[in-house]
C-alpha positions, 0 to 999 in steps of 0.5 A: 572464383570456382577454384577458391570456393573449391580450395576453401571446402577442402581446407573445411573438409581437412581441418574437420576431418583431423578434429574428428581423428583427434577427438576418436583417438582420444576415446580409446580405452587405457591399456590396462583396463579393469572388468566391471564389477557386476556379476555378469559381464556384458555377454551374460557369462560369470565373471572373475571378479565376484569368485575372487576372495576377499582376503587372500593369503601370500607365503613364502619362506619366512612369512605369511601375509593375509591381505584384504584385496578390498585394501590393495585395489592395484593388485585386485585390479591386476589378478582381475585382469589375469585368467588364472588369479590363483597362479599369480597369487602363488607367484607373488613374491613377498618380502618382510622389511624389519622394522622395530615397529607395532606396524608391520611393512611388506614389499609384494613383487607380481607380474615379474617378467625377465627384467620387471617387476610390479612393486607395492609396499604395503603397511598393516597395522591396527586401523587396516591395510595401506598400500602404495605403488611404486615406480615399475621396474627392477627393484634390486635392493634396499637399505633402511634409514637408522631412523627407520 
């Protein structure tokens, strides 16, 4: 009787620990975590996200682009998450899409490593600025439809 009341508080034992290991696995914070918002941070110290702009400007060759970051919150989220936001903006790529339109159509391409890119396609017109992620990886060309 001994042996199965010993065997049976093993089992309790077991089965309860791999539900507590289960349940702190799931409590683990994202990868890809954002700062808070506040002014300070949790040690009192300035914290980057309030000495970010409001509306950031990206140049290259043949356009410029000022966006609201207010309006593109994957790409504040990733300069908030850079020590150097001002380096990542100047190494932003931006690319015009021709399109016979009052809107106009960007791509931005950021945190461009030796095969992958970040990629937003981003629509500004009159009502405000869009965005819209899409999937990470290498985007190496594009055609518009004749419909555009």
């Amino acid at each position: 009787m001994k042996k199965k009341m010993f065997f049976l508080l093993l089992v309790i034992v077991l089965v309860t620990s791999a539900v507590i290991m289960i349940w702190f696995s799931g409590l683990e914070p994202p990868a890809y975590q954002v700062e808070n918002d506040n002014d300070t941070n949790f040690s009192g110290l300035y914290n980057k996200a309030s000495s970010l702009p409001n509306i950031i400007e990206i140049i290259n060759e043949e356009a410029a682009l000022q966006l609201p970051l207010n309006d593109v919150p994957e790409y504040k989220r990733y300069l908030m998450n850079e020590p150097d936001f001002q380096t990542e903006i100047d190494r932003t790529q931006l690319e015009v899409l021709e399109v016979p339109s009052s809107e106009t159509y960007t791509m931005l391409k950021y945190s461009c490593g030796n095969k992958a890119c970040y990629t937003l396609f981003v629509k500004t017109d009159d009502v405000g600025t869009h965005s819209l992620p899409m999937p990470e990886g290498i985007l190496q060309d594009y055609k518009l439809s004749s419909d555009y």
